[in-house]
C-alpha positions as semicolon CSV with decimal commas, in nm:
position;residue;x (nm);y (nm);z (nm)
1;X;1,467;1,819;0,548
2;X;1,118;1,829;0,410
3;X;1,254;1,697;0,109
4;X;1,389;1,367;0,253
5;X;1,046;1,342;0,487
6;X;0,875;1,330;0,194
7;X;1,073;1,075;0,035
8;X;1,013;0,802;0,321
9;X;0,621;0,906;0,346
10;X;0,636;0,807;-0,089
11;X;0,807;0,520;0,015
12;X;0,631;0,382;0,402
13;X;0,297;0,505;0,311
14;X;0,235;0,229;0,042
15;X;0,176;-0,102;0,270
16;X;-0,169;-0,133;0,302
17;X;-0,281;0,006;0,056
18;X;-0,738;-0,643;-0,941
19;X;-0,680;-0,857;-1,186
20;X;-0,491;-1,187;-1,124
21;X;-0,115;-1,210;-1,237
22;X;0,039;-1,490;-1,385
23;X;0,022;-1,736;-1,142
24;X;0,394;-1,758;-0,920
25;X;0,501;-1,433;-1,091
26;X;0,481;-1,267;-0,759
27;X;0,597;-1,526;-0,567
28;X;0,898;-1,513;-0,773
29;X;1,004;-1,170;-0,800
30;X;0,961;-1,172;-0,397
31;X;1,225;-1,446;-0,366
32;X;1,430;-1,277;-0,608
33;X;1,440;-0,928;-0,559
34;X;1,682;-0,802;-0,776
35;X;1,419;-0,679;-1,076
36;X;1,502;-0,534;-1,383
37;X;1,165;-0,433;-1,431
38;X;0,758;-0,386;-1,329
39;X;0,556;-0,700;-1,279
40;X;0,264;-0,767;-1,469
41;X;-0,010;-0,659;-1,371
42;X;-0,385;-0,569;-1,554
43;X;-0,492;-0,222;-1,473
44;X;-0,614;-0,089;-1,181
45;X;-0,997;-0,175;-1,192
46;X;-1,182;-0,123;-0,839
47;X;-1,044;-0,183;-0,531
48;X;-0,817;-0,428;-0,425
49;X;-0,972;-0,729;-0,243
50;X;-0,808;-0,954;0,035
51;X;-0,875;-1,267;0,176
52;X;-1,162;-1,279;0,513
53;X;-0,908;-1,377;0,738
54;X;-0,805;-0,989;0,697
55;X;-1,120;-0,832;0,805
56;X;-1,091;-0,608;1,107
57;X;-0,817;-0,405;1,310
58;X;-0,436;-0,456;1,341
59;X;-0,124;-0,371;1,530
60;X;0,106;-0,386;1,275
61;X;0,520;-0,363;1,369
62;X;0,705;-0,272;1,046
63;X;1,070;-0,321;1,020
64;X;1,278;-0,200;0,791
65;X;1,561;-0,499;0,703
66;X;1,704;-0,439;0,352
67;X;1,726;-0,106;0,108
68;X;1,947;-0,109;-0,190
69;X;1,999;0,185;-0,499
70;X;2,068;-0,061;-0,788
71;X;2,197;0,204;-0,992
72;X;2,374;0,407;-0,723
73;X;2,608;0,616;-0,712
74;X;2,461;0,738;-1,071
75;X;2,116;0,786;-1,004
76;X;2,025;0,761;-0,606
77;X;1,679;0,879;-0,487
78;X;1,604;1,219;-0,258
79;X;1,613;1,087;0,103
80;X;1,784;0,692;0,031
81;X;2,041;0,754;0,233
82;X;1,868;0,890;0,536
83;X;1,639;0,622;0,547
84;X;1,897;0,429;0,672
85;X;1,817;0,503;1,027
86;X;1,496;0,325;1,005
87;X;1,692;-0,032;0,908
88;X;1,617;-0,267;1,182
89;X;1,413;-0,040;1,397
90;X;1,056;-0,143;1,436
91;X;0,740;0,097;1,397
92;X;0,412;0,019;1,482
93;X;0,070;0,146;1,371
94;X;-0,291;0,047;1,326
95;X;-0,449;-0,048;1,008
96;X;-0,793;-0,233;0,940
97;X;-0,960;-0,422;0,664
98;X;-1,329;-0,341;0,643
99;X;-1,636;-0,560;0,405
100;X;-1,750;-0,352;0,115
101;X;-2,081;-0,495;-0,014
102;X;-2,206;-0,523;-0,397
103;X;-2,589;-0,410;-0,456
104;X;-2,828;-0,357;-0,720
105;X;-2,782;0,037;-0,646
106;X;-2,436;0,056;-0,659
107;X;-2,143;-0,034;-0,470
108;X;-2,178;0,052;-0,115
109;X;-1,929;0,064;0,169
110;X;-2,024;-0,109;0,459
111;X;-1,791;-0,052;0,755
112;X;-1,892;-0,232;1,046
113;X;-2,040;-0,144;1,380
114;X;-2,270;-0,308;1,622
115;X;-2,591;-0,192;1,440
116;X;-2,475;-0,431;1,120
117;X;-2,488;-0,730;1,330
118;X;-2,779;-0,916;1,494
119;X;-2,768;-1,031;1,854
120;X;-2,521;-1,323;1,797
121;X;-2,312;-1,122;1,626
122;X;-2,408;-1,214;1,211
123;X;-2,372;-0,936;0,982
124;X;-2,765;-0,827;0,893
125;X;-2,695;-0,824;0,477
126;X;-2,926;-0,563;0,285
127;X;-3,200;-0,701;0,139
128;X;-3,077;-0,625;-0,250
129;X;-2,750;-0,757;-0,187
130;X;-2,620;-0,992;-0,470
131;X;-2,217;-1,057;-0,301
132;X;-2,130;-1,094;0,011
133;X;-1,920;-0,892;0,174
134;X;-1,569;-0,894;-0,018
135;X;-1,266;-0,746;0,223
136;X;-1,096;-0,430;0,105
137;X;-0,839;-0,211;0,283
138;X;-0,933;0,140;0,474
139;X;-0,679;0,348;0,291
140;X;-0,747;0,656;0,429
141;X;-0,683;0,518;0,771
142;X;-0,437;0,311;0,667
143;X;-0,272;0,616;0,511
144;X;-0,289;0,823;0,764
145;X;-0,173;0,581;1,052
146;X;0,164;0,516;0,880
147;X;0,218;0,837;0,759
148;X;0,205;0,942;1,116
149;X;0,377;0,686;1,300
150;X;0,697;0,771;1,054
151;X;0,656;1,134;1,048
152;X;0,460;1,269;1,337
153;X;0,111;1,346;1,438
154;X;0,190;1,711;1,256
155;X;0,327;1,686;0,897
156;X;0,018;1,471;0,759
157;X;-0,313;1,722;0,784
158;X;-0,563;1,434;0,612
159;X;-0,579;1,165;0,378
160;X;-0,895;1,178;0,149
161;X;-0,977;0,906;-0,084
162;X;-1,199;0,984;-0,417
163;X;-1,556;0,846;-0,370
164;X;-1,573;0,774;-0,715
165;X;-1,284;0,555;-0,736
166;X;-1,057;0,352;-0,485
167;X;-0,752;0,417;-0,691
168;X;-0,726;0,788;-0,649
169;X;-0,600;0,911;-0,305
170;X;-0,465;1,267;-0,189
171;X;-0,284;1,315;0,115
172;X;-0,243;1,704;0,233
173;X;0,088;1,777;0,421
174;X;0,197;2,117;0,589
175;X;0,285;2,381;0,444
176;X;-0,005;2,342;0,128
177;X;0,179;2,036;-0,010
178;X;-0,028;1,747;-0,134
179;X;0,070;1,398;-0,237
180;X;-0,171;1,254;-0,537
181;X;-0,144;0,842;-0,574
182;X;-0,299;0,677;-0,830
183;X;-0,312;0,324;-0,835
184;X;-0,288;0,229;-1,237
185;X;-0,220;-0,180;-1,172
186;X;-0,237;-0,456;-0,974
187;X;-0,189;-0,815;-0,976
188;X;-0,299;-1,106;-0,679
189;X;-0,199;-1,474;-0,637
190;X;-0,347;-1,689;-0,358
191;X;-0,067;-1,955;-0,313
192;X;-0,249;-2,144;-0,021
193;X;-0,557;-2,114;0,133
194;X;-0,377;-1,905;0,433
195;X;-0,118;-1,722;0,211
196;X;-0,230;-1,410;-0,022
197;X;-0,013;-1,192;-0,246
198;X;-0,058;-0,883;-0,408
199;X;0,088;-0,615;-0,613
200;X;-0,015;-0,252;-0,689
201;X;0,165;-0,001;-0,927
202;X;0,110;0,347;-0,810
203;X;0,151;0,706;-1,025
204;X;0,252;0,965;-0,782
205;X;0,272;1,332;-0,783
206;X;0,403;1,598;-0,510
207;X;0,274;1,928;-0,545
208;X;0,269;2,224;-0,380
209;X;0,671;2,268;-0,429
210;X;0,871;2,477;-0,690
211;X;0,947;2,157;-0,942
212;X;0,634;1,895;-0,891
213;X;0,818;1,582;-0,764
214;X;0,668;1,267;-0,982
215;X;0,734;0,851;-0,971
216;X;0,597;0,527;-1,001
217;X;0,562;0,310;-0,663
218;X;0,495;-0,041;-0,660
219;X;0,476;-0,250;-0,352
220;X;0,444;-0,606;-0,345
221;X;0,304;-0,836;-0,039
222;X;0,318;-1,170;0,066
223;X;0,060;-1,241;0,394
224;X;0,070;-1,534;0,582
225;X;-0,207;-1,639;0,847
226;X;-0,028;-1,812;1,148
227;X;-0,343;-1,883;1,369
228;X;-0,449;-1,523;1,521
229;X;-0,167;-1,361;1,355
230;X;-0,027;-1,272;1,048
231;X;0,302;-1,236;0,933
232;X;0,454;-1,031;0,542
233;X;0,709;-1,022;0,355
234;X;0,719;-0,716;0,130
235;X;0,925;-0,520;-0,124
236;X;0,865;-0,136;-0,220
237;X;1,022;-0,035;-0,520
238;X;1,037;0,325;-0,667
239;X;1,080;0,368;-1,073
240;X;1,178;0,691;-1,230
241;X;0,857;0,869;-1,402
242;X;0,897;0,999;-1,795
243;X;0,945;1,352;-1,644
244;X;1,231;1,270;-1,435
245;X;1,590;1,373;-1,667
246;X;1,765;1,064;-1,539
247;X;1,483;0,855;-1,658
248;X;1,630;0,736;-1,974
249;X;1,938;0,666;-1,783
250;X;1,724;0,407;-1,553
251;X;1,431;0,314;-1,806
252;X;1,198;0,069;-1,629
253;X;1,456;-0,068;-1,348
254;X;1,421;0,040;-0,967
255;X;1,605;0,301;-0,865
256;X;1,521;0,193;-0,469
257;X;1,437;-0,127;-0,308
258;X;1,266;-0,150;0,064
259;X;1,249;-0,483;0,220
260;X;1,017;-0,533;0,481
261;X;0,929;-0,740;0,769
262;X;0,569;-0,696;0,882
263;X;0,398;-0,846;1,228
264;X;-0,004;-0,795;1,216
265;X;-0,191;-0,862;1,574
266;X;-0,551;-0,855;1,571
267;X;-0,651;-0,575;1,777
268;X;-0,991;-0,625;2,017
């Protein structure tokens, strides 16, 4: 049982969590999902960085509406089939998008509170700040919202993201399990001025079990901005890693594709 948990928390755990690729590449692969490889991507440099419109809290509802094992019934993932049950049933949870800011000392996180602002409400910038504010994802909230909202309040102890680097984040699980992600690419495109989508490729290790579990995750999102709202389309893939026996059998094609639905409502 803990063994197919953690196979939906590798896969559900990826959606909000860069270098520019080709321009259409990801529009492409999201209109044809049936890849025979990785998309690509430049490596992993910083943190990923979304459009404004993004900036704040949301209700997301996340709904499950396609999964397919290309190379089933040879080589199917731990825990495919039972995520079955979450096709076409909706799951909500809160994530938020907060402004980092670039300054002469460093780069600082800035996440919003009333004290930022001034009395109508514009963000008070530091005096050595060279950027404004550019919008990056809260992935330890994020993280931690949707790993609870598909596994319960009590299987996810903490998600902890490395200060040194964005890319790195470990998620402790009960039971002295841990879940390492590494993010090792990414890739944007910015179709329209109210569309945005992104790629990450993701290195993943599961300790704290007899055999460390390892694969490669990427998830790919397409956001678009209808007034208030926001509405995404978005595939999750899973890739065999090196380590994995079958993983000459599969080489670089996906093992396991998601498909998504996602509804985002600003929350007050």
């Amino acid at each position: 049982m803990l063994r197919v948990f953690w196979s939906c928390f590798l896969v559900l755990v990826l959606l909000l969590w860069g270098g520019e690729a080709q321009a259409g590449v990801l529009a492409e692969r999201l209109a044809h999902p049936h890849w025979e490889g990785k998309p690509p991507v430049a490596a992993a440099e910083g943190d990923l960085v979304y459009p404004d419109w993004m900036v704040g809290t949301w209700k997301v509802t996340s709904t499950l509406v396609d999964l397919v094992a290309p190379l089933a019934p040879e080589i199917l993932t731990p825990g495919f089939e039972s995520n079955r049950r979450y096709l076409n049933q909706p799951v909500s949870f809160y994530v938020r998008f907060n402004p980092i800011i670039h300054t002469s000392e460093g780069l600082s996180r800035f996440f919003l509170n009333p004290k930022s602002r001034d009395v109508l409400g514009r963000l008070i910038l530091p005096k050595n700040s060279l950027k404004i504010p550019q919008v990056v994802a809260d992935r330890a909230f994020n993280g931690l919202n949707i790993g609870r909202a598909y596994l319960g309040d009590r299987a996810i102890l903490s998600v902890k993201v490395d200060p040194r680097s964005p890319n790195r984040q470990i998620t402790s699980l009960r039971g002295n399990r841990q879940l390492v992600s590494i993010v090792t690419g990414r890739g944007t495109e910015t179709p329209a001025p109210d569309k945005f989508i992104a790629t990450e490729l993701q290195e993943q290790i599961f300790r704290g079990i007899p055999s460390p579990y390892f694969n490669t995750v990427e998830t790919t999102t397409a956001y678009h901005r209808l007034g208030s709202s926001i509405e995404a389309d978005q595939v999750t893939a899973v890739y065999l890693s090196p380590q994995d026996p079958d993983y000459f059998k599969a080489l670089e094609r996906p093992v396991a594709l998601y498909r998504y639905r996602l509804e985002l409502e600003k929350s007050p």
